[in-house]
Structures are given as C-alpha cells and as structure tokens.
C-alpha positions in Angstrom: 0.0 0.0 0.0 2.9 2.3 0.4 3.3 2.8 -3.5 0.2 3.2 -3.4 0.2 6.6 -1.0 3.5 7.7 -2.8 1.7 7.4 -6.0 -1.5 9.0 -5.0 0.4 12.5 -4.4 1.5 12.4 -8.0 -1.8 12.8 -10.0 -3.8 15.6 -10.4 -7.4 15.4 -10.9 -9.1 16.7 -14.4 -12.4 17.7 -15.7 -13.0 14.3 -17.6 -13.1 10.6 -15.9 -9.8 9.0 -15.6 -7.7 5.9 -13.8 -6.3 7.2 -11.1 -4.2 4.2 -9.5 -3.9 1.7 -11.4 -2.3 -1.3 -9.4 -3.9 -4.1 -11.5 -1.2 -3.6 -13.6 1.5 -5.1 -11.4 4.0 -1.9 -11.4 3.2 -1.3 -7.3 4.2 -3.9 -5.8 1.8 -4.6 -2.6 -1.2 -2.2 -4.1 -1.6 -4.9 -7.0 -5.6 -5.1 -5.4 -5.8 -1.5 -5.9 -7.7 0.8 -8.2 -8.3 4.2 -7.8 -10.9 6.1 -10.3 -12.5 9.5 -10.6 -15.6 10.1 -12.1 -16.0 13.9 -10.8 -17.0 14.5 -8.2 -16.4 10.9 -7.3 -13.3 8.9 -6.4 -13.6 5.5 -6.9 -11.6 3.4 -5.1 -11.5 -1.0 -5.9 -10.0 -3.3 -4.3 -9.5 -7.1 -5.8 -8.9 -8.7 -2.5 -9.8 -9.2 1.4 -9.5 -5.9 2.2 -9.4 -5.5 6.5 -11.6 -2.4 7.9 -8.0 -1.1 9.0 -6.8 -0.8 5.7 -9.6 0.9 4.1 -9.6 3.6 6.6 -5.7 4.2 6.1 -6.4 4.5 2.8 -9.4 6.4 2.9 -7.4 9.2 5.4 -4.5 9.0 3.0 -6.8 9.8 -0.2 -8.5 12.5 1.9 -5.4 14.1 3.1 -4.6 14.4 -0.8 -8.1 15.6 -1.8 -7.6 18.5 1.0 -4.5 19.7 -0.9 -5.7 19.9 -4.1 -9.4 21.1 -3.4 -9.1 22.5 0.4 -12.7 24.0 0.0 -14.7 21.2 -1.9 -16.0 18.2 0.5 -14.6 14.7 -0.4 -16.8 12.3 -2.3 -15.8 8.2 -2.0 -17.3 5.0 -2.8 -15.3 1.9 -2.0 -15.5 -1.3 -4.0 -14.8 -4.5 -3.1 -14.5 -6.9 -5.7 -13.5 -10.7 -4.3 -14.8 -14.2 -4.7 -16.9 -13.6 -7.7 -18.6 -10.8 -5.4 -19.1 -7.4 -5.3 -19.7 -4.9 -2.3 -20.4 -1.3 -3.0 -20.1 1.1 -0.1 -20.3 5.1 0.1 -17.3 5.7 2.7 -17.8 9.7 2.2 -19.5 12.4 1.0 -22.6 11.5 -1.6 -22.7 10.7 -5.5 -25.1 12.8 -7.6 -28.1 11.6 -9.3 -27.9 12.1 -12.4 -24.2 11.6 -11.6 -23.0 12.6 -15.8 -19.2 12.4 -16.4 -17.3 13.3 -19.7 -14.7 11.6 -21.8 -13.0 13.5 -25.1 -16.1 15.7 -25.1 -18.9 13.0 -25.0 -21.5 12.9 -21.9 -21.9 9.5 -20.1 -24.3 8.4 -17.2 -22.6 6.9 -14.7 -24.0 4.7 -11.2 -21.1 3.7 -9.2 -23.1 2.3 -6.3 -25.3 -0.1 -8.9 -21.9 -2.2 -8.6 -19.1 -3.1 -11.2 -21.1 -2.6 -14.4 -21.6 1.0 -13.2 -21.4 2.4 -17.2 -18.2 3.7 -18.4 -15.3 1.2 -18.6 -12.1 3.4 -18.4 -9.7 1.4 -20.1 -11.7 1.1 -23.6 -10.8 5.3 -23.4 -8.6 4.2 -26.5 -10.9 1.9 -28.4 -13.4 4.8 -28.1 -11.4 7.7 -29.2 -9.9 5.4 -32.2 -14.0 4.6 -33.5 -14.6 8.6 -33.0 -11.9 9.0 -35.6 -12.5 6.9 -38.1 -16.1 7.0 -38.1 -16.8 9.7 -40.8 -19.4 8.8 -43.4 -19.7 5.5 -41.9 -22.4 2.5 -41.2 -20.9 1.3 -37.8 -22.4 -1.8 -35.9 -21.6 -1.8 -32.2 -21.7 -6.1 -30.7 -22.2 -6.2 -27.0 -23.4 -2.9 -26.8 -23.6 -2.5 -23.1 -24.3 1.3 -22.4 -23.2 2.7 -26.0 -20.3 4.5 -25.4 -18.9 3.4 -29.0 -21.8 4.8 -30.5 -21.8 8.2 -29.0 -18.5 8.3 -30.0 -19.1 7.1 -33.4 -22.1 9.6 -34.1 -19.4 12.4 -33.1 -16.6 11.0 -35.6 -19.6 11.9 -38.0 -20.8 8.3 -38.5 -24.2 7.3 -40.4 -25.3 5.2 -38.6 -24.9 3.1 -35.8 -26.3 -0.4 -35.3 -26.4 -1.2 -31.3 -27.4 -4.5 -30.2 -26.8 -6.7 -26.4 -29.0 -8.8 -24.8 -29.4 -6.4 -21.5 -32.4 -4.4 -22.5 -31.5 -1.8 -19.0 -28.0 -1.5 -20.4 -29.3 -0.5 -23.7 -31.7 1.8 -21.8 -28.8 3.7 -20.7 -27.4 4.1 -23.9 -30.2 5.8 -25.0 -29.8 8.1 -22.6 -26.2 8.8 -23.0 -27.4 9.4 -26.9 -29.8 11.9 -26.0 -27.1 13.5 -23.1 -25.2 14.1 -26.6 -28.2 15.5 -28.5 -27.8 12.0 -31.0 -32.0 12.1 -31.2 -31.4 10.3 -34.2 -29.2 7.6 -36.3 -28.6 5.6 -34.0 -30.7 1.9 -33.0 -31.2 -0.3 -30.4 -31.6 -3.7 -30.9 -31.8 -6.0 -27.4 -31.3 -9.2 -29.0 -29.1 -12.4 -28.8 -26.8 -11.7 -31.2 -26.2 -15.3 -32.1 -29.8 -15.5 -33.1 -30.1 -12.2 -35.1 -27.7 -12.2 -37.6 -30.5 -12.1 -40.2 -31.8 -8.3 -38.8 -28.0 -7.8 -38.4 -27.2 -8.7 -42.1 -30.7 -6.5 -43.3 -28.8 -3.1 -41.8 -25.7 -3.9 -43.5 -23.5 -4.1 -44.7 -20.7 -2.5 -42.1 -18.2 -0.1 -42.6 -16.7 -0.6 -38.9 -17.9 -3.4 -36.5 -16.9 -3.0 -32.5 -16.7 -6.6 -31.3 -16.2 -6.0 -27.3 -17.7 -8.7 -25.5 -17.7 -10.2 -22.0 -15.2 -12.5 -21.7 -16.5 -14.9 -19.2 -20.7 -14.3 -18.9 -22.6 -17.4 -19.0 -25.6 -17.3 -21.0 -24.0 -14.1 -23.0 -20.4 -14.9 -24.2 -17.6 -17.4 -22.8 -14.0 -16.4 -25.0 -13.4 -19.4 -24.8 -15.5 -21.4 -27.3 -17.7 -18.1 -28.5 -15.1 -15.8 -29.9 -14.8 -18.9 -32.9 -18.9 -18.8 -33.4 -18.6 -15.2 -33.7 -15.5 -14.7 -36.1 -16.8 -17.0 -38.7 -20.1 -15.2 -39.1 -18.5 -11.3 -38.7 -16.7 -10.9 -42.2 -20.2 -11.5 -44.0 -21.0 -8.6 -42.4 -18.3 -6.4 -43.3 -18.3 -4.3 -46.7 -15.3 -4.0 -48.8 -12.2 -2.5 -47.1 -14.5 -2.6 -43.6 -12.4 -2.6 -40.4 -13.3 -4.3 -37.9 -12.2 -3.8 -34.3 -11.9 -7.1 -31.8 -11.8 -6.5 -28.2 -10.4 -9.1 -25.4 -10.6 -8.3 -21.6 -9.4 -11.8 -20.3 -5.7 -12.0 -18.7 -6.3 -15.7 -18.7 -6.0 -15.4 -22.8 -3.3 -13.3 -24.3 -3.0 -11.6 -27.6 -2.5 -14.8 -29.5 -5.4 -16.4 -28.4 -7.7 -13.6 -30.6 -4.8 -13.7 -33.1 -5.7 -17.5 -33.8 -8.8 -17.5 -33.9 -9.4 -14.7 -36.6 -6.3 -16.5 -38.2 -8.5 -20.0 -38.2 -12.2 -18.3 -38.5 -11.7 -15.3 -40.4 -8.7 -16.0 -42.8 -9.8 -12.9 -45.3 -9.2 -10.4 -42.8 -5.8 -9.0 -42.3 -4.3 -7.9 -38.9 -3.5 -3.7 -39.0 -2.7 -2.8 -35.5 -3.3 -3.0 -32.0 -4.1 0.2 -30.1 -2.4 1.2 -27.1 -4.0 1.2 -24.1 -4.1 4.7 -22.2 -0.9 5.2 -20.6 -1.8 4.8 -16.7 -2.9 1.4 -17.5 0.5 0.2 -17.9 1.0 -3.6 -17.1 4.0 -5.7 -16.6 2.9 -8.2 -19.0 1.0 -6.5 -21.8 -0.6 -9.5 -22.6 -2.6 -9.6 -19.3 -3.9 -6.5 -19.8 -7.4 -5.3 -22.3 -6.5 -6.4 -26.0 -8.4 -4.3 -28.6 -7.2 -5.3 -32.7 -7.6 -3.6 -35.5 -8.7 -5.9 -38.8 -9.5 -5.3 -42.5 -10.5 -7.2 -45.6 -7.6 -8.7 -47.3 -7.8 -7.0 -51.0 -7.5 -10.5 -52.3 -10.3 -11.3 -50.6 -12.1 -8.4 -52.1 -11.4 -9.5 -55.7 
C-alpha cells in the first residue's frame, strides 16, 4: 500500500473521468488489489482482494489528506469497492454521488452509477478503443456487438458516423445508452436492438453491410459470451457482415488469454481479414505483462479477398 500513498500524491485530478491508480497492472508492488478512479466528483476506489476495515480507513485518510491539498474548499466524495470471490460490495465511505451523476470523456456525456456495482457504465480502459472509432467514423455505417451502455456509438455519431447499429442482450444496459445518446443530443441515427446476437444475424445482415464493426464482448458471462468457445462462433459469421475495405475492431478483456489467443482464432475463423494494428491502451494502464492487460485489434479485408 505504500506505492500506493506515494503514487497517490503524484496525479492531479481533471475535468474528464480518468484511472487514477492503477495497481492491476502489477508496477506497485503490494497495491496490486488497488484501483483508484475519478468520475467527478467521485473517487472511486476497488480493491481485488480481502480488504481489512483497517486498511480501508488508512487509505481512505491518505486519499483525503490528498483531496484536501488539491481542493481545500470542496467536500470529499468516495465509494469503496470490493471486488473478491466472484462478489461485489459497493459502499459510500464519504460524501454523496449525484443523481444524475453525468461524467465526460473526449467531449462526450456518459451516465454513470457507481453504487449499482461493477457494471456502473463507463469502462475506463476502452478510453482508447473509443477515441480510435470517434476517428474513423466519418461517413460510416458502424455496428456496435455487445453494446452495453453505447459508449462506441456516442463516440461514433461524433466521428460523424451514419449510422450506428447497437445490439446486447441487456435491454436496462441499452436503456442507458439511449440516454447517454440523448445527453449528446444524437436524437437520431442511432438503433437499439436487445437481442441475442447469435440469433439475429439475419436483422444484423438486413442493416448492412458495415463499414466498422466493434466486437467488445464479455469475456466470461454465461448465457451471453464465454471467449473461450464463442469468440470462434462469432468470427466465422463477422466478415459477411463487413463491406469492402470494412475494419473491424476485436476487443479481449481476459488475462487468462493473451494476444494470441484472438490472433488465432481470426487466423482460423476469419482468414480474409488482415491484422492492422493494435491500439495502445491509455498510458496509466501500464501492465507488466501486456498480454494480461485489455486487448483491442484492429482488422481489414484482405484485398485478395475483395477481388
């Protein structure tokens, strides 16, 4: 936990949601259960382990000590999460959390709910993904898989995009979404489909086809997605949906599968489509081993393929 003190008086605190702390990553040693996040006016601090009563009040007085020298007059705001077992416990340790509680992120407006638990809305490490689809959306017909709350479609509509083509299985997710489209004034060109994706590619396929498909889905959710043996299904059906010279961008969240798990599959699935790039994550979520950390891969249409 020391690191994590020492690092905590090196950030500063912006206007737009960030990672604060990110000891996931396995660069501070002894805070590797720690997460720190700030959706304003909210910290947000995880932890991945058994965390004692004793240690969440050292750190809670050590991140208020720091909030008192950066905003002496402005009362501290802090939920606590604690993420272990396969459970999660959400706790307000200070201040409150505004309802609507609406965060930004490169300009776009998101609804967030931090104490609804760990699918509170706005994923900070996809920061990337999302500002990549916002610029190289122009002109396009995008089609967003796993939806969730639609942050790839806001961003999309602002890149200038068509269209956009949501569709997950969570119909209150979705919900959201649609409320993060009209936070953006997007009362149009966007759709919301709250389907089974492996049971709609038919609709899917009407709508098409897809300049740019966003492929980020759970990576172990029974009933939904399980990497595992559904990233296959879902590679051999995507490139039918794809028009010529469509990108299409494959996400992985899984430190159990590294980057040539996805590699292979497309390799084995999805031969016509050529690897391009992968995009970096956001700098604070550096990781000791890259290949534990959020995978997100750029493809395109071979040309022979196109011929």
């Amino acid at each position: 936990m020391q690191l994590f003190l020492q690092a905590l008086h090196n950030v500063t605190l912006g206007e737009e949601a960030q990672r604060v702390f990110h000891g996931r990553g396995g660069m501070y040693a002894g805070s590797e259960h720690l997460c720190l996040d700030w959706f304003p006016p909210v910290l947000l601090l995880t932890s991945f382990k058994a965390t004692s009563q004793e240690e969440v009040a050292q750190l809670t007085s050590a991140i208020g000590e720091h909030w008192n020298e950066l905003n002496p007059s402005e009362p501290l705001n802090l939920v606590f999460q604690h993420r272990c077992g396969g459970q999660t416990e959400t706790t307000l340790l200070q201040g409150e959390v505004p309802e609507p509680h609406v965060v930004t992120e490169n300009g776009a407006l998101f609804q967030i709910h931090l104490l609804r638990g760990q699918n509170h809305g706005l994923f900070l490490d996809m920061q990337a993904g999302r500002q990549w689809v916002k610029q190289h959306s122009q002109q396009r017909n995008v089609l967003n898989l796993f939806a969730y709350t639609c942050g790839f479609s806001v961003m999309a509509l602002q890149g200038g995009a068509d269209q956009v083509v949501n569709i997950d299985m969570s119909k209150g997710a979705l919900s959201i979404g649609k409320q993060n489209h009209l936070l953006n004034d997007f009362n149009h060109g966007a759709r919301f489909l709250g389907h089974d994706i492996f049971k709609s590619w038919g609709k899917l396929t009407k709508m098409g086809p897809y300049d740019l498909i966003v492929a980020d889905p759970p990576s172990n959710q029974r009933g939904s997605f399980v990497a595992t043996k559904d990233y296959a299904r879902l590679l051999k059906r995507l490139p039918s949906l794809l028009a010529q010279q469509g990108d299409l961008l494959l996400c992985l969240n899984a430190p159990e599968l590294d980057i040539d798990f996805l590699k292979e599959q497309v390799s084995q699935q999805s031969p016509q489509l050529e690897f391009i790039e992968q995009i970096d994550n956001p700098t604070v979520f550096a990781d000791v081993d890259p290949n534990k950390a959020l995978k997100v891969l750029l493809y395109r249409h071979k040309l022979s393929s196109l011929i």
